[in-house]
C-alpha positions as a printed NumPy array, in Angstrom:
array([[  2.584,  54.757,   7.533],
       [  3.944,  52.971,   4.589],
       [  3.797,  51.279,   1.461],
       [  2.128,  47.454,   1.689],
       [  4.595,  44.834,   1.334],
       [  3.8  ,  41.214,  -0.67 ],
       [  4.928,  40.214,   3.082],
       [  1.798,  41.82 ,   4.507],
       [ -0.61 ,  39.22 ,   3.824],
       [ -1.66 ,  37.702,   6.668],
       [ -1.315,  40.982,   9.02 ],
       [ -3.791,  41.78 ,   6.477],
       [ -5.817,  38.858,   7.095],
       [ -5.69 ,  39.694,  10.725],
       [ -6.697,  43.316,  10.428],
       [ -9.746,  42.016,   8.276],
       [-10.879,  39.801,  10.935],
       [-10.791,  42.576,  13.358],
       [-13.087,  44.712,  11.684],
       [-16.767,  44.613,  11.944],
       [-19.417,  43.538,   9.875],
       [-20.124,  47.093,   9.048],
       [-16.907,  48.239,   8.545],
       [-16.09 ,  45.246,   6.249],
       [-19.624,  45.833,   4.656],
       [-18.72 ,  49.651,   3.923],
       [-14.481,  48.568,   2.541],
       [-16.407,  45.733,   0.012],
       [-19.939,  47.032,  -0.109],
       [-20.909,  43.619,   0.199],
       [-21.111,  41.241,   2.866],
       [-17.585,  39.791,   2.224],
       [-17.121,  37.137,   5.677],
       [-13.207,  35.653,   4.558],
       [-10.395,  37.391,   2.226],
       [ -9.336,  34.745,  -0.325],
       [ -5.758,  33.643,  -1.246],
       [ -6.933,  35.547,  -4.198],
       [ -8.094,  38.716,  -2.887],
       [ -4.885,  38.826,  -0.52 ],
       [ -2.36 ,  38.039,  -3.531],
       [ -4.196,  41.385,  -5.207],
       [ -4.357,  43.364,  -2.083],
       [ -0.684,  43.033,  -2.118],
       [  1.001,  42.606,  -5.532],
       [  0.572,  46.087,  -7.207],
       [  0.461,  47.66 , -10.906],
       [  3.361,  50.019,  -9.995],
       [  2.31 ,  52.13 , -13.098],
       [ -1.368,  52.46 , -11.785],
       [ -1.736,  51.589,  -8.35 ],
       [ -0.624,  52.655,  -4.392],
       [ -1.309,  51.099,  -1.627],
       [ -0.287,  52.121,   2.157],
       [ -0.922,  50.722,   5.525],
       [ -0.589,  52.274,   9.501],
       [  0.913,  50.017,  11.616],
       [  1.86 ,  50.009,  14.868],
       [  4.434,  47.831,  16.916],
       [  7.38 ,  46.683,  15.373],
       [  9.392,  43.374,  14.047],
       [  7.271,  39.856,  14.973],
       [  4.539,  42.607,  17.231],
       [  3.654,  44.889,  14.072],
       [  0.093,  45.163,  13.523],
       [ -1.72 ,  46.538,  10.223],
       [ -4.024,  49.188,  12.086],
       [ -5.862,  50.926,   8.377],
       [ -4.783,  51.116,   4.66 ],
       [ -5.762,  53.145,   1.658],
       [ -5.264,  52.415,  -2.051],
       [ -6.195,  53.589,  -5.334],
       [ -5.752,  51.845,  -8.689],
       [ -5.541,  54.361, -11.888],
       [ -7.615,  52.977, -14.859],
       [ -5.423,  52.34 , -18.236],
       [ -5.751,  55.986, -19.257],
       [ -5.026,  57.436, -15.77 ],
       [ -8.236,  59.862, -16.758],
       [ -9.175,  58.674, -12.77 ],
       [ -8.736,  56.415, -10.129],
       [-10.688,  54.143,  -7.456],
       [ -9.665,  54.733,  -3.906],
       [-10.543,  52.792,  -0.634],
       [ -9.593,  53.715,   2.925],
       [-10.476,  51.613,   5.595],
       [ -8.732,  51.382,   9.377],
       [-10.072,  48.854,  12.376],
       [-12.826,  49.557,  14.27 ],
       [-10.442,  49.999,  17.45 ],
       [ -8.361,  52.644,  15.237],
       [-11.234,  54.588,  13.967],
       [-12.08 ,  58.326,  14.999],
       [ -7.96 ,  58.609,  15.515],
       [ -7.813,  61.218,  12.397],
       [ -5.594,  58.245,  10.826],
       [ -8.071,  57.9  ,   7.878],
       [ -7.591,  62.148,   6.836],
       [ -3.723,  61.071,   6.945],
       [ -3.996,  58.552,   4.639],
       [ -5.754,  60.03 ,   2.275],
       [ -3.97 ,  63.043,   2.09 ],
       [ -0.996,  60.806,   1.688],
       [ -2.744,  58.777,  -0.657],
       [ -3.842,  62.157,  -2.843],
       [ -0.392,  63.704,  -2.786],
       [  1.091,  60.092,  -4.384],
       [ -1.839,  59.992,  -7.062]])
């Protein structure tokens, strides 16, 4: 587990592609089918003052694969936050999501 990188865009893009139509339905709660250059560009450049954003790998170097992430983005009065966890089908049922949020609740 650990912070997302601006480098982490397209092991991003792959972990999207592995995830099922479900799974991408329930991250997006809509029928989202590609991440834009857009949506990748967010995913990775943060609001240090509002936002955290972490990601479970596995492998290392040129092998590392995103497995799951979790973020949350404060709004402009930190009164509360939005939060999203969401890990690869294969990775699912692992107890990797509980991990990440607790991590994710002890940063916010």
């Amino acid at each position: 587990m650990r912070p997302i990188r601006e480098s982490d865009a397209e092991g991003l893009r792959a972990a999207f592609y592995r995830l099922s139509d479900e799974s991408r339905y329930q991250r997006f709660m809509a029928p989202v089918k590609e991440l834009t250059p857009e949506m990748l560009e967010r995913a990775t450049r943060l609001d240090p003052s509002r936002e955290v954003a972490l990601v479970i790998t596995h492998g290392a170097d040129a092998g590392e694969i995103i497995a799951g992430g979790a973020r949350f983005a404060g709004d402009p009065d930190h009164d509360c936050c939005e939060f999203a966890v969401t890990l690869v089908d294969d990775w699912q049922g692992l107890g990797l999501g509980r991990r990440l949020m607790r991590k994710l609740m002890r940063v916010a």
